[in-house]
NUGU-370509 format. One line per field, with one value per residue: residue number from 0; residue in three letters; y, x, z of N, C-alpha, C in turn. Coordinates in steps of 0.1 Angstrom, whole numbers, always signed. Each point is the difference from the previous one (the first is absolute). Layout:
REM NUGU-370509
k c(NUM, ...)
r c(Ala, ...)
nyy c(Y, ...)
nxx c(X, ...)
nzz c(Z, ...)
cayy c(Y, ...)
caxx c(X, ...)
cazz c(Z, ...)
cyy c(Y, ...)
cxx c(X, ...)
czz c(Z, ...)
This chain:
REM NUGU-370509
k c(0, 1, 2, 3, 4, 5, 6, 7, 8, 9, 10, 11, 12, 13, 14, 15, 16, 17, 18, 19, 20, 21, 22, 23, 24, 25, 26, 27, 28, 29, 30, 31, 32, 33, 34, 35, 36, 37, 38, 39, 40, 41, 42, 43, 44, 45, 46, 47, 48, 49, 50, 51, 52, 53, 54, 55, 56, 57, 58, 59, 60, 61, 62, 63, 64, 65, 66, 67, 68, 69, 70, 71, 72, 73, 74, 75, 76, 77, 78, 79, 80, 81, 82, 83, 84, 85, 86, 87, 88, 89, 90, 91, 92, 93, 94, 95, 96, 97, 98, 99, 100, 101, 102, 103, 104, 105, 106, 107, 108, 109, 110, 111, 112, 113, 114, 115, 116, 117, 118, 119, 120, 121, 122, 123, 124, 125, 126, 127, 128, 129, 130, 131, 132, 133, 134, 135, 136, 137, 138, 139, 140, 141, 142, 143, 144, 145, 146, 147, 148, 149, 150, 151, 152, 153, 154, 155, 156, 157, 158, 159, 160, 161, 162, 163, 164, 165, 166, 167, 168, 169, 170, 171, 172, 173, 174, 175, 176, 177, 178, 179, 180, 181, 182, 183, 184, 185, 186, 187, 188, 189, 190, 191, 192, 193, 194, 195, 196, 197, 198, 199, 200, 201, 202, 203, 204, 205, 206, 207, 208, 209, 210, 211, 212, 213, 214, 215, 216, 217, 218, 219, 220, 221, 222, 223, 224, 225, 226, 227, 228, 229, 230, 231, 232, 233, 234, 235, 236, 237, 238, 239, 240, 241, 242, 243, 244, 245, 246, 247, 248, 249, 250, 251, 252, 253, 254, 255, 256, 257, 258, 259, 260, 261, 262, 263, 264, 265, 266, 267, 268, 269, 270, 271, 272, 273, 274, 275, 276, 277, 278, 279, 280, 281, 282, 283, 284, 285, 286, 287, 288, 289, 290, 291, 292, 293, 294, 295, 296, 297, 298, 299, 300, 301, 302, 303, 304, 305, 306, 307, 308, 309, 310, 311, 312, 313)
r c(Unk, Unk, Unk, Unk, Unk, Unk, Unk, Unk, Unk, Unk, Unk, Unk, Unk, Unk, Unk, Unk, Unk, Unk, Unk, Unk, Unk, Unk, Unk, Unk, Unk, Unk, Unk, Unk, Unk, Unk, Unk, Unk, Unk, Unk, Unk, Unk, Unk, Unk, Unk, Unk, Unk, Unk, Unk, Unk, Unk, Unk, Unk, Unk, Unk, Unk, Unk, Unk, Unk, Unk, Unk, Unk, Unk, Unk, Unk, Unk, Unk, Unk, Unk, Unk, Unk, Unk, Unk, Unk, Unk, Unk, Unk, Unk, Unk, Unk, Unk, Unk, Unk, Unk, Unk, Unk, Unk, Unk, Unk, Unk, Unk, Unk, Unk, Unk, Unk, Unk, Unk, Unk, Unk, Unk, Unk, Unk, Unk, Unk, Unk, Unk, Unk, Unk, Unk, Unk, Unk, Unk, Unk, Unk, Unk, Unk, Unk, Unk, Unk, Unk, Unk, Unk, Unk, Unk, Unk, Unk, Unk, Unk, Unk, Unk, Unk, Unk, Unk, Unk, Unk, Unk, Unk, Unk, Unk, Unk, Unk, Unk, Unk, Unk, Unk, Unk, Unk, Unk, Unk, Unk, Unk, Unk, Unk, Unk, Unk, Unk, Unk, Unk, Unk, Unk, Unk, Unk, Unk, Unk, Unk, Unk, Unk, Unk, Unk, Unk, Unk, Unk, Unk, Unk, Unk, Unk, Unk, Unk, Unk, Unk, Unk, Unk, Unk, Unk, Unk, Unk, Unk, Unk, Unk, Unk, Unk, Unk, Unk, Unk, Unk, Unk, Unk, Unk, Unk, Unk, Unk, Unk, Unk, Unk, Unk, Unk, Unk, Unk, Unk, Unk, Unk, Unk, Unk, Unk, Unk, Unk, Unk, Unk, Unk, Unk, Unk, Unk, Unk, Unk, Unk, Unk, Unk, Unk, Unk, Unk, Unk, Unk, Unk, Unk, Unk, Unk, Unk, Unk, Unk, Unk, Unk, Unk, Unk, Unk, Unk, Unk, Unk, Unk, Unk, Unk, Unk, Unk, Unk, Unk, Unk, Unk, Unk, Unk, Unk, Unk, Unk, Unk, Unk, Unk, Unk, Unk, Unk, Unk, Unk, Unk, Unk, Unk, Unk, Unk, Unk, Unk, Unk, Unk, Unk, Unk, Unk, Unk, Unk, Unk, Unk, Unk, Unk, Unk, Unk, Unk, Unk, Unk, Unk, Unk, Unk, Unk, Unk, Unk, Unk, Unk, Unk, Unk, Unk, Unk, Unk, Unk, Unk, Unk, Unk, Unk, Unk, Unk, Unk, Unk, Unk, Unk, Unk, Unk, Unk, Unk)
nyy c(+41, +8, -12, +8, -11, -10, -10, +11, +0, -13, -2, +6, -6, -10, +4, +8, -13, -3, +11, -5, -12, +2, +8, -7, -11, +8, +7, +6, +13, -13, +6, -2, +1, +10, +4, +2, +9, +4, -5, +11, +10, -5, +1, +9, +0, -4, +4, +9, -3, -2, +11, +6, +2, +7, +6, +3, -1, +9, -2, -1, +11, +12, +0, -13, +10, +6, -3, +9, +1, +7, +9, +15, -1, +5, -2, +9, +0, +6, +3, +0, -13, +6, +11, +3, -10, -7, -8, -7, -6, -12, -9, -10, -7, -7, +3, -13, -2, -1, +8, -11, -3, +12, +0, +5, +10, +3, +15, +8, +6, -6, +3, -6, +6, +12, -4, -6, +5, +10, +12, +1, +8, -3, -14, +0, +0, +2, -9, -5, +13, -8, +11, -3, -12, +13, +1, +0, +8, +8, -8, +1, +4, -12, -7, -13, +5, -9, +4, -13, +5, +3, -8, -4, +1, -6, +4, +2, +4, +13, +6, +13, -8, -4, +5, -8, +0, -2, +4, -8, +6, -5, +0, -3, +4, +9, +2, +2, +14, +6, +1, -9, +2, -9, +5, -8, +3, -7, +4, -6, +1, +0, +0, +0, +11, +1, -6, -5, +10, +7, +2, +1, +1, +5, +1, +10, +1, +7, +2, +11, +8, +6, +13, -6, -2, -15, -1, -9, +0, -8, -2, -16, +5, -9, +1, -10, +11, -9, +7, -17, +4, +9, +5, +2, +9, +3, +7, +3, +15, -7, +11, -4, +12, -14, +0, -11, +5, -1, -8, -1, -3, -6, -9, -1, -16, +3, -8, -7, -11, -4, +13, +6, +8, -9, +10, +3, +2, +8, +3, +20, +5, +16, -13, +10, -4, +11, -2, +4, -8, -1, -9, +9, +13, -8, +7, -4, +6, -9, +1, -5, -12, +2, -11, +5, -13, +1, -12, +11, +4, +9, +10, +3, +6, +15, +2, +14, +0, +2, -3, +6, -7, -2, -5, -4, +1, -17)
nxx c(-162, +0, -2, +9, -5, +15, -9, -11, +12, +3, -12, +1, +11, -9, -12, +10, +1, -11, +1, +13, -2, -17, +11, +15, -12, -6, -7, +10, -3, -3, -14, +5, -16, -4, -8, +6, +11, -8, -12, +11, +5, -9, -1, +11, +4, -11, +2, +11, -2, -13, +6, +7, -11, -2, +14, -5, -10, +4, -4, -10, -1, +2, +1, +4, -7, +11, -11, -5, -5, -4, +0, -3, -2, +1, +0, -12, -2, -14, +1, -14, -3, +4, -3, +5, -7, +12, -2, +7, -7, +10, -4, +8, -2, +8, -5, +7, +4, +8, -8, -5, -7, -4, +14, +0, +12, -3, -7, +3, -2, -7, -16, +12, -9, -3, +12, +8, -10, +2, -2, -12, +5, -9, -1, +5, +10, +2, -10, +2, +5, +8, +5, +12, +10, +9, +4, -9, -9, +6, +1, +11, -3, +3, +5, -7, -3, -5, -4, -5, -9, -10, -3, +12, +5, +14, +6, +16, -6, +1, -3, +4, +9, -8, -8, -7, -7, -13, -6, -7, -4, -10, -3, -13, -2, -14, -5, -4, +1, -9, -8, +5, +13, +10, +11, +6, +4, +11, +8, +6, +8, +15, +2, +15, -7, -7, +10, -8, +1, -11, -1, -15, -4, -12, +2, -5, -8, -9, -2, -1, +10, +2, -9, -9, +5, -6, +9, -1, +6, +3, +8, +3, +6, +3, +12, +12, +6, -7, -9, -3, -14, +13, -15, -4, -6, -8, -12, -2, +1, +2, +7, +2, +10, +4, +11, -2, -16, +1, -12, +5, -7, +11, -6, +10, +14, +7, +5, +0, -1, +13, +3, +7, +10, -9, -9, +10, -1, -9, -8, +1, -2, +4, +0, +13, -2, +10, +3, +11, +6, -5, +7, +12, -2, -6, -11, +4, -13, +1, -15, +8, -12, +8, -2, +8, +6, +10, +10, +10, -15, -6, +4, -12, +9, +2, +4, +3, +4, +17, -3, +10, +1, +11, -7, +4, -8, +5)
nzz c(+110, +11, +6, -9, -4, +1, -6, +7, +10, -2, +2, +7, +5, +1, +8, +10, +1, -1, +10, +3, -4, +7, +12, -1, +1, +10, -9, -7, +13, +0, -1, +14, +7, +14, +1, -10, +8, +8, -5, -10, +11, +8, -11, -4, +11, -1, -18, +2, +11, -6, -9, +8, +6, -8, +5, +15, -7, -6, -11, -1, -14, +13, -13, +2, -2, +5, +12, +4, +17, +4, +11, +1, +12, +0, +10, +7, +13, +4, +13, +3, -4, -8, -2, -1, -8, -5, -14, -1, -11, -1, -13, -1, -11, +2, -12, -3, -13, +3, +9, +6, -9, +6, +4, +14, +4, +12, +4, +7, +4, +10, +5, +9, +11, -4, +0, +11, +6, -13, +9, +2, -14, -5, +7, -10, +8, -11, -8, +12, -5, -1, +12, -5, +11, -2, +15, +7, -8, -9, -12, +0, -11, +2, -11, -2, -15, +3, -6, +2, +5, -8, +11, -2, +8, +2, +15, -5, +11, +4, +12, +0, -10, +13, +5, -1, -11, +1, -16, +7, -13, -3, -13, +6, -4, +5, -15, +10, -7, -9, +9, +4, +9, +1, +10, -2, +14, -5, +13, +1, +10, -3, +13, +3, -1, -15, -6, -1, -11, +3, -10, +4, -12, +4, -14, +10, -15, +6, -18, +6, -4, -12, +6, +0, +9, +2, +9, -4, +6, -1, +6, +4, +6, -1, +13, +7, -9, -4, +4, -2, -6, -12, +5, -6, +1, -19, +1, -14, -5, -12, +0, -12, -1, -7, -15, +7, +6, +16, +5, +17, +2, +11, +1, +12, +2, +9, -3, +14, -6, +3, -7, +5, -10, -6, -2, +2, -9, -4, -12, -4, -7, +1, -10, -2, -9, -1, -14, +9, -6, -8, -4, +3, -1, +7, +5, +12, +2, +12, +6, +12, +10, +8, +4, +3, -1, +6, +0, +2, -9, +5, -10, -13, -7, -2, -15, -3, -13, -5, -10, -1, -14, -4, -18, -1, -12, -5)
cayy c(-14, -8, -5, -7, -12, -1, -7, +16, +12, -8, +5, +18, +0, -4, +13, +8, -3, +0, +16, +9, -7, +4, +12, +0, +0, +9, +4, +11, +7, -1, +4, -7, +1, -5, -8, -9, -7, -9, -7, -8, -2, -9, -13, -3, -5, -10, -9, -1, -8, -11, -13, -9, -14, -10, -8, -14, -12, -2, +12, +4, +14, +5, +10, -10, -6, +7, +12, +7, +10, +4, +13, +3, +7, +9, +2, +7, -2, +8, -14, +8, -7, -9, +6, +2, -7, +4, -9, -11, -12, +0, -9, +0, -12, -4, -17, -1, -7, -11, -9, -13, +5, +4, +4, +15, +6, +9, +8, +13, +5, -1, -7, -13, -10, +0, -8, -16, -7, +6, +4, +9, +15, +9, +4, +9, +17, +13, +1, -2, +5, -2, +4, -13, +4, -5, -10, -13, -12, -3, -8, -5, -15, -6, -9, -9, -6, -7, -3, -13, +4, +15, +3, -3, +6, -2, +8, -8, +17, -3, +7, +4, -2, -14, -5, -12, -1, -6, +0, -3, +10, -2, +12, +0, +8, -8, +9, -6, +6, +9, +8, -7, -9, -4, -4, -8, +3, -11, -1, -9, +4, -5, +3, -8, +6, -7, -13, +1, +11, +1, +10, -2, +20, +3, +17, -1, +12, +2, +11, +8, +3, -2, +6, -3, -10, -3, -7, -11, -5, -4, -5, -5, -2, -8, -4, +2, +12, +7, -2, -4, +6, +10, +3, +9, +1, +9, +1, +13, +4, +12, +9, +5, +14, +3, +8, -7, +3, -10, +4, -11, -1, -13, -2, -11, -2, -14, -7, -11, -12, +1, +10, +2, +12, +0, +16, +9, +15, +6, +15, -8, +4, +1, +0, +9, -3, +0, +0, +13, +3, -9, -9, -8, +7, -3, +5, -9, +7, -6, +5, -8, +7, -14, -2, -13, +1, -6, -9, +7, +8, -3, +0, +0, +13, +5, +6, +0, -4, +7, -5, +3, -1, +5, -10, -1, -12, +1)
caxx c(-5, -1, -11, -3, +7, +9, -4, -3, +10, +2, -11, -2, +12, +3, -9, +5, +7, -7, -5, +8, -4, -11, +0, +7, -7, -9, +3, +5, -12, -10, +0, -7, -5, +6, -10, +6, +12, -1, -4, +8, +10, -1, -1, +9, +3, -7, +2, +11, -1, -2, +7, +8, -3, -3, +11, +2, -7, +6, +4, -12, -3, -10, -6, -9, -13, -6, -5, +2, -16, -3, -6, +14, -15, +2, -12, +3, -12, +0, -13, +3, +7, +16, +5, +11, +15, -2, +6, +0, -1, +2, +3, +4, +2, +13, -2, +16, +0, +12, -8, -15, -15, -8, +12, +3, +0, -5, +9, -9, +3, -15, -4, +2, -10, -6, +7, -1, -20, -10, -13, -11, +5, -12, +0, +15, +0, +4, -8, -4, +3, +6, +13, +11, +9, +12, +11, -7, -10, +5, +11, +6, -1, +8, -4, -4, -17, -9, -18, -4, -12, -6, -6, +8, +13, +6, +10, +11, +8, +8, -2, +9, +9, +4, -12, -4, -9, +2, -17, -10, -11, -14, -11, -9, -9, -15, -10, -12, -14, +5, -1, +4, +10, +0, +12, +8, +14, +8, +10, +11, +11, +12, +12, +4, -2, -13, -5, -9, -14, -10, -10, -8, -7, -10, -9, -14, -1, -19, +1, -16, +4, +15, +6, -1, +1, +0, +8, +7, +17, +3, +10, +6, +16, +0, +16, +4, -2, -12, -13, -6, +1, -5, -6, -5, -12, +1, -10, +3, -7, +15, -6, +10, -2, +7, +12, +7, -1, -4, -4, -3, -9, -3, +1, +11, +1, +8, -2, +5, -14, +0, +4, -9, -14, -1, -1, +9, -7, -6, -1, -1, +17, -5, +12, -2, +16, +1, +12, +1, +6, +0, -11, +10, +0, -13, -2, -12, +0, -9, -2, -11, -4, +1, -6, +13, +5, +10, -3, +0, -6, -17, -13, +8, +6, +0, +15, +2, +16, -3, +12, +1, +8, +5, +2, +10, -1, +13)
cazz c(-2, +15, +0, -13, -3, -9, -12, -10, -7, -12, -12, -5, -8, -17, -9, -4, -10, -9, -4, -7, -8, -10, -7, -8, -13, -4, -16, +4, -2, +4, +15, +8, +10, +10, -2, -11, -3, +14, -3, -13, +6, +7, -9, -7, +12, -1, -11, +4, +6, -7, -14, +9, +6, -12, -7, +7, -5, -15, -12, -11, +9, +0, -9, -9, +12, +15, +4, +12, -2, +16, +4, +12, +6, +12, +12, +9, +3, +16, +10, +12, +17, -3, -12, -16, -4, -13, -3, -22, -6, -11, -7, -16, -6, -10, -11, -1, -10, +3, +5, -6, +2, +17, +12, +1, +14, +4, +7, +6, +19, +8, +13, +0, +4, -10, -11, +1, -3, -13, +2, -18, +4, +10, +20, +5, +7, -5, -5, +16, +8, +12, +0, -1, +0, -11, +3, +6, -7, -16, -4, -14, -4, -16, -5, -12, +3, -13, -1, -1, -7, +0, +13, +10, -1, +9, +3, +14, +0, +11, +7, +10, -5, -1, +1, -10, +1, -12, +2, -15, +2, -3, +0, -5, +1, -6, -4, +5, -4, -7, +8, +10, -4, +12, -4, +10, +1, +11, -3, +9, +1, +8, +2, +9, +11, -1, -8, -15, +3, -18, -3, -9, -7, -8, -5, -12, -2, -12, -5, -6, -14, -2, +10, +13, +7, +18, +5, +16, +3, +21, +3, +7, +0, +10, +3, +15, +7, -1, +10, -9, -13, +6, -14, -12, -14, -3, -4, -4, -13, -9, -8, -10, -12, -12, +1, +9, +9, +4, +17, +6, +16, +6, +15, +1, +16, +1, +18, +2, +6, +19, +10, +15, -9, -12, -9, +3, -9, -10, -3, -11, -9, -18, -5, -18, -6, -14, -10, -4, -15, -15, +7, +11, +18, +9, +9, +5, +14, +6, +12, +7, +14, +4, +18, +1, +17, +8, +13, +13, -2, +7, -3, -15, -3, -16, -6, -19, -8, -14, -7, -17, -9, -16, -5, -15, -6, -10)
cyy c(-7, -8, -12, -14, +0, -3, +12, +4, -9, +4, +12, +3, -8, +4, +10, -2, -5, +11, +4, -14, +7, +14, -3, -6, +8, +7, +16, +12, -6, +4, -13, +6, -10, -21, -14, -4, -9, -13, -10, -7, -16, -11, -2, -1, -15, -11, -3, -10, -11, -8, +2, -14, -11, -6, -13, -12, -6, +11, +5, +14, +1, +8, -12, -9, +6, +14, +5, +7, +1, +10, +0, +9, +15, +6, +6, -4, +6, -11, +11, -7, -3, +15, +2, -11, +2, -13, -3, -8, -4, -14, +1, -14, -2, -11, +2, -7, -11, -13, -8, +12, -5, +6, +14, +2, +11, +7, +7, +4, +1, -4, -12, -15, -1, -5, -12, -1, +1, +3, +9, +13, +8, -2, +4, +7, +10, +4, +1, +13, -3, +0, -14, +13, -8, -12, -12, -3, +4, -8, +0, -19, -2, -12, -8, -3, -11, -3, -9, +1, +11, +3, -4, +6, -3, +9, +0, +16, -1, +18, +3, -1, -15, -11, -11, +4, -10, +0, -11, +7, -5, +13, -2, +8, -9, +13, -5, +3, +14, +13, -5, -6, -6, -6, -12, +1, -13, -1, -9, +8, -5, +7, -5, +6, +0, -15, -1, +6, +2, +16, +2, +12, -5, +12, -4, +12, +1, +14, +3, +5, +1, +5, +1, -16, -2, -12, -6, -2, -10, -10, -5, -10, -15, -8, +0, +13, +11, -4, -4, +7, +12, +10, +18, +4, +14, +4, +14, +0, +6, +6, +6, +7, +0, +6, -6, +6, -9, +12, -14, +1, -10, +0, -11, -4, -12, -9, -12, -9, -4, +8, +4, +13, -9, +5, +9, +11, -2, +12, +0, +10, +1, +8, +7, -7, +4, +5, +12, +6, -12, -15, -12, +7, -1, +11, -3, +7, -6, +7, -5, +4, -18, -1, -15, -6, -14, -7, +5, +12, -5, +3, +4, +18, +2, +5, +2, -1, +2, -4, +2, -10, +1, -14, +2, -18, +1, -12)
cxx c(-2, -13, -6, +5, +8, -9, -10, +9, +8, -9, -1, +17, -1, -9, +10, +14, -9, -8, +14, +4, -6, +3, +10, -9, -8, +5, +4, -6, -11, -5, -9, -2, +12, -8, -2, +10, +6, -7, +7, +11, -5, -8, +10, +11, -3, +6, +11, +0, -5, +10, +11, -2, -6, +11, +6, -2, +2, +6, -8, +2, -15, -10, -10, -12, +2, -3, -2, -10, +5, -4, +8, -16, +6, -15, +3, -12, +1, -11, +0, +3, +15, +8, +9, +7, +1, +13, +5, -2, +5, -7, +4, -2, +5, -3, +12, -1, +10, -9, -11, -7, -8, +1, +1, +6, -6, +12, -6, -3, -16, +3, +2, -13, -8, +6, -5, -13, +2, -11, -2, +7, -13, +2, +19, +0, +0, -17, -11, +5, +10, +16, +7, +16, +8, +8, -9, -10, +8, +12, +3, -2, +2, -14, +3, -16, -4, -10, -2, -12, -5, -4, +7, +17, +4, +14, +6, +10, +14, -3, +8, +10, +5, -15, -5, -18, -7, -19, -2, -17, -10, -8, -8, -14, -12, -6, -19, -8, +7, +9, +11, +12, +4, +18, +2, +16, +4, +10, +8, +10, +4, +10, +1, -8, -17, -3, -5, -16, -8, -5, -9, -9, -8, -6, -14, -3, -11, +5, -15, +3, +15, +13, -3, -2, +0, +14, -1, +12, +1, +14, +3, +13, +5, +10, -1, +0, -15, -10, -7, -2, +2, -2, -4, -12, +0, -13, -3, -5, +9, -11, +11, -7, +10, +13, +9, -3, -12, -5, -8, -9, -4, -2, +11, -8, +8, +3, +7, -8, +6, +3, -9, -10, +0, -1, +11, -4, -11, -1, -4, +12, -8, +17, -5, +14, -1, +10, +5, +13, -1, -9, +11, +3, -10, +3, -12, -4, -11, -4, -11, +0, -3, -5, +12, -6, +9, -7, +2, -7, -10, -13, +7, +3, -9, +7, -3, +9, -7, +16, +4, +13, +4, +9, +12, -1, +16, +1)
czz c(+13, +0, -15, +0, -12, -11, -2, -4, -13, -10, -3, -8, -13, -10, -5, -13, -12, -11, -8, -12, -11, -9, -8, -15, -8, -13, +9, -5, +9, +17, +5, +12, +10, +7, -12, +0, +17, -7, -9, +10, +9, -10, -8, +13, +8, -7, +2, +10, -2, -3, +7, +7, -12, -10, +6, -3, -14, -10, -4, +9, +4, -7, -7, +15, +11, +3, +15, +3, +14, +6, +15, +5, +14, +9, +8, +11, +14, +3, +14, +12, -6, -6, -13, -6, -16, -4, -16, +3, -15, -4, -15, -5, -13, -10, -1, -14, +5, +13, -9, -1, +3, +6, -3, +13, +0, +13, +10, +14, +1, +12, +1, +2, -16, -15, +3, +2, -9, +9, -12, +6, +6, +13, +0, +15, -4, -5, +11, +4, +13, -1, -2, +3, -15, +0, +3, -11, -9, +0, -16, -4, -19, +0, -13, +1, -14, -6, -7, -13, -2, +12, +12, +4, +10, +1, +11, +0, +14, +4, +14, -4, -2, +5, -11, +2, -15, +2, -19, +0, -9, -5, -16, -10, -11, -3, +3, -7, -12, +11, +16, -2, +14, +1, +15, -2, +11, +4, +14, -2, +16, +8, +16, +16, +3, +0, -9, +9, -14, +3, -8, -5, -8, -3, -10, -5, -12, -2, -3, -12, -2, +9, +17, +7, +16, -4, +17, +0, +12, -3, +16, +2, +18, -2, +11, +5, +0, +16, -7, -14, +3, -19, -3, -7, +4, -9, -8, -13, -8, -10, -13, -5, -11, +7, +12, +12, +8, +14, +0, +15, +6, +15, +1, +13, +0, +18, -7, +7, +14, +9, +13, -5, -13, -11, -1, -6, -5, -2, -18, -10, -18, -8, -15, -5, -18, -8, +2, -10, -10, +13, +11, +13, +5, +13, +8, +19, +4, +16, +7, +11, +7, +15, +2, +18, +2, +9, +15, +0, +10, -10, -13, +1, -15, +0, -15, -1, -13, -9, -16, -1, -12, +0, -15, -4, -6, -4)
């Protein structure tokens, strides 16, 4: 477990108390896949914790209104300017019946910068291709979230263990045309080291037919710790083959509006993602060819990189 954080190694132990839960219900005889009963194990692990934290608040059990969803992601990725890293991701979210409705916590280990923005999981690092250390960009994080309206949500989490963060989020969407949709993402967020910073996402997307599509993405994120804006886009064609299978072909690029390199990357990256048991193990292998460059760079580099992951819905 060297290397591992206490709060994975908490979650992988109450999955594992949840797998021997599911099996003590299971009808006797019955066989379960290895693969089913990991899955049974970290949602009935999960619940379990739920409705612990859901006695705090009152009596009503957990069996009357609450529920639980989340995904635990495992990555591997090579970069030739960076080589081998490999990482988890967890989130989970908790309806609690004893909470108002609305109210939910939430749970789960990520890229810290990438919590407190809400940047769009597309410019992710990981979706960027780009190595992240364990200890320095991932964090454990908790929370309380509310959702005000169908389009609004507000959330007061805590990160590192004791960190404060807190985002209100805006999201919109407009059907422009049979064919055309258009989403607005807004988000403010807080913390003692940013201040108050935003992030703002726009996706666009013209279906030529049912299965094929152009997407826009672009995302700008702006805080004290930012070089003025620092932004995102994403330009590309999805192509679906049914049965939960997906290919993707984009051009990226991202920069910062005052840096001394503005552009920092481009390139472009064709992503396959698809179901590979029933419709909750996602396997997802993305490979790109990037021209990065650093501010102590003289001139731009190329680099491929190549990236698989394995997903478990729950």
């Amino acid at each position: 477990m060297r290397g591992w954080s206490f709060p994975v190694c908490l979650f992988l132990l109450w999955g594992a108390v949840g797998a021997v839960a599911a099996r003590e219900e299971a009808v006797p005889g019955e066989q379960e896949g290895v693969l089913e009963r990991a899955r049974s194990g970290l949602r009935a692990g999960t619940e379990w914790l739920a409705s612990g934290i859901d006695g705090w608040f009152g009596d009503r059990p957990f069996s009357d209104g609450g529920k639980v969803s989340g995904r635990v992601r495992l990555k591997t990725l090579w970069r030739q300017d960076e080589g081998f890293k490999g990482g988890l991701r967890f989130r989970a979210r908790l309806e609690l019946p004893n909470l108002k409705e609305r109210s939910y916590l939430f749970v789960g280990q990520d890229n810290e910068r990438e919590l407190v923005t809400d940047r769009p999981e597309e410019f992710s690092r990981e979706q960027q291709l780009l190595a992240e250390s364990r200890r320095e960009d991932q964090t454990f994080f908790a929370g309380l979230g509310y959702a005000v309206r169908e389009r609004v949500d507000l959330r007061l989490g805590v990160r590192g263990g004791y960190k404060l963060y807190a985002q209100a989020r805006y999201r919109k969407r407009w059907k422009l045309s049979e064919h055309d949709r258009l989403e607005f993402i807004e988000t403010l967020f807080w913390t003692v080291r940013d201040r108050i910073g935003s992030t703002t996402a726009l996706n666009y997307e013209h279906a030529w037919s049912p299965t094929l599509a152009l997407r826009w993405r672009t995302a700008g994120t702006i805080s004290k710790r930012t070089d003025g804006l620092a932004w995102s886009s994403a330009l590309g064609v999805f192509k679906s083959f049914g049965d939960e299978r997906l290919l993707a072909v984009e051009a990226v690029v991202n920069g910062e509006s005052e840096s001394h390199v503005r552009v920092h990357e481009y390139g472009l990256r064709v992503t396959w993602r698809e179901a590979l048991h029933q419709d909750w193990l996602i396997g997802e292998t993305v490979i790109g060819h990037y021209w990065p460059r650093r501010e102590d760079d003289s001139e731009r580099k190329r680099s491929w990189a190549a990236g698989f992951a394995l997903e478990m819905l729950f």
